[in-house]
C-alpha positions as CSV (number, residue, x, y, z in Angstrom):
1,X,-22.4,-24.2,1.2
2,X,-23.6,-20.8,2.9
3,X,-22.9,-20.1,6.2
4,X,-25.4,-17.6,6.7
5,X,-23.1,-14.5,5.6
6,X,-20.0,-14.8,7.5
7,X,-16.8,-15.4,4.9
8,X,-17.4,-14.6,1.1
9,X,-20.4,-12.0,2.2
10,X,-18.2,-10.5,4.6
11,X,-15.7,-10.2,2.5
12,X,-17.4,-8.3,-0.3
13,X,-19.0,-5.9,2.0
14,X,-15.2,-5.1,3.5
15,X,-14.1,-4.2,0.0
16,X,-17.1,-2.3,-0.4
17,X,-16.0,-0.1,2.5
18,X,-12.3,-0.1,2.3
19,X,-13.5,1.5,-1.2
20,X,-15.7,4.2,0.2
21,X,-14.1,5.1,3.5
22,X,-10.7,4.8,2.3
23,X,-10.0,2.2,5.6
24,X,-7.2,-0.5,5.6
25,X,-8.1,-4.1,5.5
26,X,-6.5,-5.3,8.6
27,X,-8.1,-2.5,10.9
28,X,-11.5,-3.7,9.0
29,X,-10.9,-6.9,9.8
30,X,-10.5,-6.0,13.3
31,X,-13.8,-3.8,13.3
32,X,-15.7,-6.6,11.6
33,X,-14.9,-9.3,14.0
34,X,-16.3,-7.5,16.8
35,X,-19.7,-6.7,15.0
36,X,-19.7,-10.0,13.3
37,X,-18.2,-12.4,16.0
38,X,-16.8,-15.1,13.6
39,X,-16.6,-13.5,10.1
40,X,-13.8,-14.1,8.0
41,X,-13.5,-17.7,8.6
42,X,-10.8,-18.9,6.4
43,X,-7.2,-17.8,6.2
44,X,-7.2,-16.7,2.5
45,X,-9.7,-14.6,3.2
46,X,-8.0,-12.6,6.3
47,X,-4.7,-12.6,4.2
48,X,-6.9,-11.1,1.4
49,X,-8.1,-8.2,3.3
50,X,-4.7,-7.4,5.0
51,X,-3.1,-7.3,1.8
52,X,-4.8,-3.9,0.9
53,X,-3.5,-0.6,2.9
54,X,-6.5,1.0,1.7
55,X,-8.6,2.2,-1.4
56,X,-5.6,2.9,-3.8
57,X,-4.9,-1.0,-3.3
58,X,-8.3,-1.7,-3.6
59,X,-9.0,0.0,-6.5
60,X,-5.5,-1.6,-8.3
61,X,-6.6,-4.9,-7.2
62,X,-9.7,-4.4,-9.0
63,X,-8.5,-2.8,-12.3
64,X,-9.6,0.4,-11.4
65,X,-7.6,3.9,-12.0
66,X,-7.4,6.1,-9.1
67,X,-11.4,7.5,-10.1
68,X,-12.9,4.0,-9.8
69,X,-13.2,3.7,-13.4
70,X,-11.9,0.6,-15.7
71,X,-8.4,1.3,-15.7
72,X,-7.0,2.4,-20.0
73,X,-4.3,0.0,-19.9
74,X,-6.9,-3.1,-19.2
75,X,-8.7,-2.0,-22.7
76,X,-8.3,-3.1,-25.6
77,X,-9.9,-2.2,-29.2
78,X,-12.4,-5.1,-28.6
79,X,-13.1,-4.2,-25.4
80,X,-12.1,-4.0,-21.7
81,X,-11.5,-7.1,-19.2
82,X,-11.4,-6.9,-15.3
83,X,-10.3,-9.9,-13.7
């Protein structure tokens, strides 16, 4: 199944930076098709990274409050679930 790193790895490592440089998905995506001439190869996964305008959207996405920590209203007394 792997492809040597170009679509699920990819992906990952764009969320990773749209997190820490605050950088929307589809100017990523641009950037990383460049340096990584066919990356991203499946339509899901380019819709995935254009849906997010940047690391507020990320960080949502991910369950995350605005200080990358696991958001209050995703805990419960038993414990906390990110999906």
């Amino acid at each position: 199944h792997c492809k040597g790193g170009f679509g699920r790895s990819v992906v990952l490592a764009c969320c990773l930076a749209i997190d820490r440089f605050n950088l929307p998905g589809d100017a990523l995506l641009g950037w990383v098709r460049v340096v990584r001439p066919g990356a991203i190869n499946t339509p899901q996964q380019e819709l995935f990274l254009q849906s997010f305008r940047g690391r507020a959207d990320m960080r949502k996405f991910a369950g995350l409050d605005s200080n990358g920590e696991v958001s209050p209203s995703k805990c419960s007394p038993s414990g906390c679930s990110v999906q």
